[in-house]
C-alpha positions as CSV (number, residue, x, y, z in Angstrom):
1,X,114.6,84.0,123.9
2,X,114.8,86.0,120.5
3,X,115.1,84.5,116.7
4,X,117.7,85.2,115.1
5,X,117.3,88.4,112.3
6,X,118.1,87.3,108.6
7,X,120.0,91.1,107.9
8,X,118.8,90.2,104.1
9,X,116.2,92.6,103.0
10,X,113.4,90.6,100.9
11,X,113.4,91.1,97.0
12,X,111.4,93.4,95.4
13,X,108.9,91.1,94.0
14,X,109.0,88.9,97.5
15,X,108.1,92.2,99.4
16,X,105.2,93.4,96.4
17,X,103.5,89.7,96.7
18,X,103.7,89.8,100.3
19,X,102.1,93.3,101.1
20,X,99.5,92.7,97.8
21,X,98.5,89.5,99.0
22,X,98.7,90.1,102.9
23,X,97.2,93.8,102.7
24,X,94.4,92.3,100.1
25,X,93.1,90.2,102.8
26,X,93.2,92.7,106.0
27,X,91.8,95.2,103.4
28,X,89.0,92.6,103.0
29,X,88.1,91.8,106.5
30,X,88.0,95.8,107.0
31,X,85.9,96.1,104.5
32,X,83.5,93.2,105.6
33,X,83.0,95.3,108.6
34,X,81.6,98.3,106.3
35,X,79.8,96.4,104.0
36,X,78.0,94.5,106.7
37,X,78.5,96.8,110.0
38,X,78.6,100.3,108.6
39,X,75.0,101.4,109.0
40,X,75.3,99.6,112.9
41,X,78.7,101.8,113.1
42,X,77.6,105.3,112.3
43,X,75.1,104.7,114.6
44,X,76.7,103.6,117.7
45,X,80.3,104.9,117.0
46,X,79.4,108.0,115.0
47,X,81.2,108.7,111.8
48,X,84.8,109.4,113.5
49,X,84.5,106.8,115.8
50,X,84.1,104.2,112.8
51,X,86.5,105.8,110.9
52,X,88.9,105.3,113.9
53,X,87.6,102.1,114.8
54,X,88.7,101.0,110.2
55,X,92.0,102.9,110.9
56,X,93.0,100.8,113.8
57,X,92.0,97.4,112.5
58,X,94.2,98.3,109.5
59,X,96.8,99.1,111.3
60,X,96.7,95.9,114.1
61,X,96.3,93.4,110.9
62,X,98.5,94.9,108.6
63,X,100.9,95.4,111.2
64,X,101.7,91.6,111.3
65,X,102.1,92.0,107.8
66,X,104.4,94.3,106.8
67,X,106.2,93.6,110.1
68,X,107.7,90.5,108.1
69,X,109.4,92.3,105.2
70,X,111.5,94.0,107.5
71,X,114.7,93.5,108.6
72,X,116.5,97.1,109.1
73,X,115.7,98.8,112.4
74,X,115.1,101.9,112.6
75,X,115.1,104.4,115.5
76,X,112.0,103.3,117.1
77,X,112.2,100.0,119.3
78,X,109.8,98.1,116.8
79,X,108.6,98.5,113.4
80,X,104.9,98.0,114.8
81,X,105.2,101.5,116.2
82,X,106.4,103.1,113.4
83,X,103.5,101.0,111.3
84,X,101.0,102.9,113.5
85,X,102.6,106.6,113.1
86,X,103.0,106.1,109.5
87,X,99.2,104.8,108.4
88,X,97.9,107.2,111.3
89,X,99.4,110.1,109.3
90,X,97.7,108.7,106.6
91,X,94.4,108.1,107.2
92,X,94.7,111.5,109.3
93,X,95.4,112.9,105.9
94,X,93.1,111.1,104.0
95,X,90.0,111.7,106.4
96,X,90.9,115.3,106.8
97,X,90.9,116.1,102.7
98,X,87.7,113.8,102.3
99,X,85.4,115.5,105.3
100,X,86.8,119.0,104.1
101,X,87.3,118.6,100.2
102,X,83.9,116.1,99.5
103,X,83.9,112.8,97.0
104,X,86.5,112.9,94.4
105,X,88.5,116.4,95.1
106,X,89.1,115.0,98.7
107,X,90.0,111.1,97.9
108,X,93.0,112.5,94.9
109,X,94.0,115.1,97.6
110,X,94.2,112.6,100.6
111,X,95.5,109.7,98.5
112,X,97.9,112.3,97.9
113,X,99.1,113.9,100.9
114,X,98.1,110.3,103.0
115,X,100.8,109.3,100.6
116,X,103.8,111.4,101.3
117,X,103.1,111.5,105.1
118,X,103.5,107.9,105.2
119,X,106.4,108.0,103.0
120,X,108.3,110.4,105.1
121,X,107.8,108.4,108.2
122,X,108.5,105.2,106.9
123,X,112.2,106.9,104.9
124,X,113.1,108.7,109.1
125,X,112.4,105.9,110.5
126,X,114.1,103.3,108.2
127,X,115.9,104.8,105.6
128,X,116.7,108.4,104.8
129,X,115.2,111.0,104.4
130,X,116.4,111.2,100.6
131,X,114.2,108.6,99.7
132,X,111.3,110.0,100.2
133,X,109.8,111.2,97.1
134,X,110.6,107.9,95.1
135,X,108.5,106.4,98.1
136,X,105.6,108.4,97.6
137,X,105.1,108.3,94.2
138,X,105.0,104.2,94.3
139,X,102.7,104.5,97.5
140,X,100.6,107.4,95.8
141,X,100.5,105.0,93.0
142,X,99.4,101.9,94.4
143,X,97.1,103.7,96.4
144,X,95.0,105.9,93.8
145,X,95.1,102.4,91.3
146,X,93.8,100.3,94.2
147,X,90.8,103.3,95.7
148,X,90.1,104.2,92.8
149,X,89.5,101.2,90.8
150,X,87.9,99.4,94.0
151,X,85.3,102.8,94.2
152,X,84.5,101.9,90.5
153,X,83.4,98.9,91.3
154,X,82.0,99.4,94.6
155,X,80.1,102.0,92.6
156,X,79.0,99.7,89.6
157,X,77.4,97.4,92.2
158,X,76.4,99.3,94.8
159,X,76.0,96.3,97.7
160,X,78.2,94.4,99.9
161,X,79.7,92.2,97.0
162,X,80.9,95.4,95.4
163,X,82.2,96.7,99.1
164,X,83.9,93.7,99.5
165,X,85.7,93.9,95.8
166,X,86.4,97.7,96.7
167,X,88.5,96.1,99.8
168,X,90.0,93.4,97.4
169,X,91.5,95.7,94.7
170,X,92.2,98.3,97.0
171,X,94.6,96.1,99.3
172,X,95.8,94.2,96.6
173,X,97.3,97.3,95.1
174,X,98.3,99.9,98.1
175,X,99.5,96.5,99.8
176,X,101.5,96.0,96.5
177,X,103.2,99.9,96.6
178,X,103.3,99.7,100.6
179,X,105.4,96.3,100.2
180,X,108.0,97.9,97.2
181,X,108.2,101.0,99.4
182,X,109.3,98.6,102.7
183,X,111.8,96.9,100.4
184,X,113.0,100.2,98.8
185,X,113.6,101.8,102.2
186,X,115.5,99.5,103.4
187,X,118.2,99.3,100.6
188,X,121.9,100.3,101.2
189,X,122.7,103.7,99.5
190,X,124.0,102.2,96.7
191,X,123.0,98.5,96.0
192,X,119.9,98.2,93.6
193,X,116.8,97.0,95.2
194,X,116.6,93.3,93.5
């Protein structure tokens, strides 16, 4: 037997806390897995293979978490499959600019383009269309804050503690951006998001 829906979309600042906090910690247990798996990764998975293998634990974990700040249906039967599509896009995006473009070039220009692809799916499948570039510049933002700030850190420390506060600050900001977008999606044409 099926709960009942509350219709009421979750506040801005509910949705933000909820995807900082509940991305911050998925972020950090798929980060645990590079700083203390990665070298055993590459070599059993390959590079794609891990990189798949990160994509998909982000995407079952933070799956469950995002699942909760939403309450509009879209076209597809459940949000969990849209979830998928949308970070798939991204890290498709992401790991495509960064193998082809190198370091910095190809992190701005995935964080970028990962950005508006998950934007895009998230506004057809929830929202509108219309809404799509005001999602990507908060998901662009959120992102580039939380990689880039976690890669200075990583990079000041250069060991697993600094991996694992990479994953921190990363989730805790993209999580952040990822949340707002969900809440901003899924306002009514013309009520504020609160």
């Amino acid at each position: 037997m099926s709960q009942p829906v509350d219709k009421t979309v979750p506040s801005l600042v509910r949705s933000t806390a909820t995807g900082a906090i509940g991305f911050c910690v998925v972020s950090l247990c798929v980060f645990a897995t590079v700083a203390f798996g990665e070298e055993w990764m590459y070599r059993t998975l390959g590079s794609l293979g891990s990189y798949l293998t990160w994509t998909l634990l982000f995407i079952v974990l933070s799956g469950v978490v995002f699942e909760s700040l939403v309450v509009v249906r879209g076209r597809l039967p459940s949000f969990f499959l849209l979830w998928a599509i949308a970070f798939f896009a991204y890290a498709a995006a992401w790991m495509g600019a960064y193998f082809t473009l190198g370091r910095t070039l190809g992190e701005i220009v995935g964080s970028l383009v990962g950005s508006v692809l998950m934007a895009l799916v998230l506004a057809a499948g929830l929202g509108s269309l219309t809404s799509t570039v005001r999602l990507s510049v908060v998901l662009f933002v959120g992102n580039a804050l939380g990689y880039f700030l976690g890669a200075a850190l990583f990079d000041s420390y250069r060991n697993e503690t600094g991996m694992l506060l990479f994953g921190a600050v990363y989730g805790l900001f993209f999580g952040a951006g990822i949340g707002a977008a969900l809440q901003m999606v899924q306002q009514p044409p013309n009520e504020p998001a609160a």
